[in-house]
C-alpha positions, -999 to +999 in steps of 0.1 A: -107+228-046-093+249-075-060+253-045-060+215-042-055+210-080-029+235-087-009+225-059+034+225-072+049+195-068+082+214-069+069+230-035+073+200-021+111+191-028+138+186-003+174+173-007+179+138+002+218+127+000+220+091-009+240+086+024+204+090+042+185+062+024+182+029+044+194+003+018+188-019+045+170-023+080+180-024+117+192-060+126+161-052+157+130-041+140+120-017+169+149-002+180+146+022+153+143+060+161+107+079+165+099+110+157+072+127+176+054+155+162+023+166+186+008+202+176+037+217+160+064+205+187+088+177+175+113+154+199+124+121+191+127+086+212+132+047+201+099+026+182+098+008+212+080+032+232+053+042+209+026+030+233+040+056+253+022+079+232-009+063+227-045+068+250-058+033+260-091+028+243-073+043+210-081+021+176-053+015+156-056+001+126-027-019+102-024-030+066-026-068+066-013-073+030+014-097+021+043-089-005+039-114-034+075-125-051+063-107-082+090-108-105+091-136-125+127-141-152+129-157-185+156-166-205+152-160-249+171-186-271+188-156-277+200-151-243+180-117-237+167-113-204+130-106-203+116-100-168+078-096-157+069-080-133+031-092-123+014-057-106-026-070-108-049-101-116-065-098-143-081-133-154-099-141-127-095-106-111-099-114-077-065-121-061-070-152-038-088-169-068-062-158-089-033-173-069-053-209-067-053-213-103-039-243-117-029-244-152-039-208-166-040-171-148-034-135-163-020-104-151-015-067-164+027-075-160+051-041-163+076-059-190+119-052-187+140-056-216+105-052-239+128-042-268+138-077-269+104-096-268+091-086-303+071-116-305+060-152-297+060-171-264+086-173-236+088-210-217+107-212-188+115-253-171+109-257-137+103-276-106+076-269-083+070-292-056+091-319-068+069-321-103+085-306-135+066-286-154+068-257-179+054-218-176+051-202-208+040-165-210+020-149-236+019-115-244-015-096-247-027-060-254-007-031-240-024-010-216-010+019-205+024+012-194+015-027-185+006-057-207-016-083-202+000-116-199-014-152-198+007-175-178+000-208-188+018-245-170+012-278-179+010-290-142-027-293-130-011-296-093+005-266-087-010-236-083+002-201-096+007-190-062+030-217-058+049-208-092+054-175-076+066-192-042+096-211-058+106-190-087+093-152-079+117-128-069+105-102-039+105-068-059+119-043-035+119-006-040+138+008-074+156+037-049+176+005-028+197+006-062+203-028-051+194-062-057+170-085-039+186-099-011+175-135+006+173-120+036+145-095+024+118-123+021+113-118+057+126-081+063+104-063+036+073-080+051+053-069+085+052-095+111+015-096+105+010-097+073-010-122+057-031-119+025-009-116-009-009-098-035+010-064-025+041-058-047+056-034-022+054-037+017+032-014+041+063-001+052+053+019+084+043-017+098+084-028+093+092-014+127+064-038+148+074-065+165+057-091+191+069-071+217+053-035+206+020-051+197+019-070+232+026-034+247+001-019+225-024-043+239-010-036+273-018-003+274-052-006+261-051+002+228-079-016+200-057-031+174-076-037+139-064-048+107-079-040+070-062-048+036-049-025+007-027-044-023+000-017-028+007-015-064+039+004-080+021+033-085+034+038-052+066+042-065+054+067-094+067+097-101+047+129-102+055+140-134+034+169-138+042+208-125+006+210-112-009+176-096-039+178-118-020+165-142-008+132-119-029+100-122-034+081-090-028+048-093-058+021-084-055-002-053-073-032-041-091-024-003-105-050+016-125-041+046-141-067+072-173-062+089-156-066+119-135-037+114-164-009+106-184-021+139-152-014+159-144+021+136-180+031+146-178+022+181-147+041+185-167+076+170-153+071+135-115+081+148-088+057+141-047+059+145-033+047+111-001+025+107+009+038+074-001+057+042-017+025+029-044+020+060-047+063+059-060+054+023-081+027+030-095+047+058-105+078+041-115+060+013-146+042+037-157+076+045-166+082+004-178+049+000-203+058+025-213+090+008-219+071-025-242+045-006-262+070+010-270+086-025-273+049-045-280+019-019-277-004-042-246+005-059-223-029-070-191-031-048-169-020-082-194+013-081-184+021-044-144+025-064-134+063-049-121+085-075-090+102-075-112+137-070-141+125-057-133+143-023-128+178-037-155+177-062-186+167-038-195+185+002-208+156+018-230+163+047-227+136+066-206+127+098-184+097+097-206+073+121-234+081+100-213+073+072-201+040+081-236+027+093-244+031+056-215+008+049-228-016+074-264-010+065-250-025+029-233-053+041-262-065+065-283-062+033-261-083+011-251-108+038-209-100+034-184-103+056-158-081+035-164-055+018-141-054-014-136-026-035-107-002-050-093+035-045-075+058-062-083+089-035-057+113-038-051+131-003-034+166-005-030+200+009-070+212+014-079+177+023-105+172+053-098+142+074-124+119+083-114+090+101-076+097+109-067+110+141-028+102+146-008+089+117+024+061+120+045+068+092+081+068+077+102+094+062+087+098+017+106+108-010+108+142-023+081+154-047+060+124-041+019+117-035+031+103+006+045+138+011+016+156-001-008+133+025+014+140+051+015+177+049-022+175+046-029+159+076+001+183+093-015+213+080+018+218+060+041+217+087+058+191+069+092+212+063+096+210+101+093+174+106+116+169+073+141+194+084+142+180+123+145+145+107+178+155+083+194+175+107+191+148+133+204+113+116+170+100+106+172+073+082+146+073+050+123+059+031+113+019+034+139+009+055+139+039+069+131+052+106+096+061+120+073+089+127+041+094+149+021+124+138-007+137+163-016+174+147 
């Protein structure tokens, strides 16, 4: 464990000319390129033939979460800017509830141009669904590097979530260096995404269409969904020399019944579409450990610390795991199980439930790079090296990767 924690970011650097960052993505989802890495040997091909490389009877599993238009802009009398940027709920905390508010909801917000908000309320006029109304936002305690903000509208009609709808603006990644664009609305979001409140996409999922899920199916392979709200975090830094000094971020996992009877039946061993559903994945594993030492844990107990895998030697297999999830569910009659994670998943790492990984090309010196070369068995350089030498695109936009160790 000791290894895990001293582990040097700086070990994990690699130059990325700005030339090789997608600022934007195929006009054709799938025909982006593939690489292949299967036990140590890399070649390449196009996304459309992934269920080439797939066993029928394989479970793969996708992130289901929706990007929410996140960034809401306010005008001062002054004329300064002030934008805020809503990252989780806070008042009520659950997301869905949060988004059917009607007249009152808070979020922990990152603020821009905070310099320039020293005090008092902004308003902001709008129309939502033909009705005027006004959103005024008040600023709360600072935590961290967010604040907590109450929105507040005098329209008992619309909801927040339509407030965010009309007037949000999609927040894609800082490293575009670009603005939104109209035409991300439907770009930076998987064809099968559905519940909001991510405020960056599940980008491995980018590069599915109709047609590769229908070929999927074709060949016999399970196709499950679960949900993880990505929060910036994602986009954080490491700071530190040694990741011990890093703080994961918390995210929001939502797992159905459903999806742990079919993770079960298929031995515990799943193929992951992205780092998001690798997270949510591994993370059941630990919940199961924690239920099978205190049954009756509330579902914000079964939260999976950032250390919690290095720290314990769990016995138990990942079937037997899982049944304890399901054990708890049965007991308290739910459907979902909802929770939070803030696993870390570097070099020394043991995989549980991952057995292949879909995934796209990370930044340097970041948390993704460190769960892929964990799962790679630090082959990582390899895969980076093959992709640079050989036209890859990066990061969100970026092309693909399937990883079979």
């Amino acid at each position: 464990m000791e290894d895990t924690r001293h582990i040097r970011i700086n070990d994990f650097n690699y130059p990325l000319p700005e030339e090789r960052i997608a600022k934007f993505p195929l006009p054709v989802r799938d025909q982006s390129k593939l690489l292949v890495y299967r036990h140590g040997e890399v070649s390449e091909d196009k996304f459309t033939s992934l269920p080439d490389y797939l066993e029928p009877g394989e479970l793969m599993i996708f992130n289901n979460t929706k990007v929410i238009q996140a960034r809401l802009h306010f005008r001062k009398e002054t004329g300064a800017l002030i934008e805020i940027f809503c990252l989780e709920p806070v008042q009520p905390n659950d997301y869905a509830l949060n988004f059917q508010q009607t007249g009152h909801s808070a979020w922990l917000c990152m603020i821009g141009n905070l310099k320039k908000w020293k005090e008092g309320p902004l308003h902001r006029e709008m129309t939502v669904k033909g009705k005027p109304l006004t959103l005024t936002a008040t600023r709360g305690e600072c935590r961290g590097t967010s604040h907590w903000i109450d929105f507040r509208w005098d329209n008992p009609e619309v909801t927040f979530a339509d407030i965010l709808e009309m007037f949000g603006e999609l927040p894609i990644p800082p490293y575009l260096n670009r603005e939104t664009q109209e035409s991300d609305k439907e770009t930076y979001q998987t064809v099968y995404s559905k519940i909001k409140g991510s405020v960056a996409a599940p980008t491995a999922g980018l590069h599915f269409t109709e047609r590769v899920l229908e070929a999927l199916k074709k060949k016999g392979v399970d196709l499950e969904e679960v949900t993880l709200h990505v929060g910036a975090g994602t986009f954080k830094p490491v700071k530190s020399e040694e990741i011990e000094g890093h703080e994961m971020h918390t995210e929001y996992i939502s797992v159905n019944r459903q999806t742990v009877e079919k993770l079960i039946a298929h031995q515990g061993k799943a193929v992951a579409v992205g780092t998001t559903s690798v997270r949510t994945l591994e993370s059941l594993y630990y919940i199961g450990v924690t239920l099978s030492e205190r049954p009756d844990a509330s579902q914000e107990e079964l939260h999976v610390n950032q250390w919690q895998p290095y720290d314990t030697a769990p016995q138990l297999t990942t079937v037997e795991s899982l049944r304890h999830i399901l054990d708890y569910m049965d007991r308290h009659g739910l459907e979902a199980l909802h929770t939070s994670t803030q696993i870390i998943i570097a070099p020394g790492y043991s995989y549980k439930v991952v057995r292949k990984m879909v995934t796209n090309f990370h930044q340097p010196q970041s948390t993704l790079l460190l769960l892929v070369s964990a799962f790679v068995k630090g082959d990582w350089r390899k895969i980076y090296n093959y992709a640079l030498d050989n036209g890859f695109r990066f990061l969100s936009y970026g092309d693909s990767s399937l990883l079979v160790p």
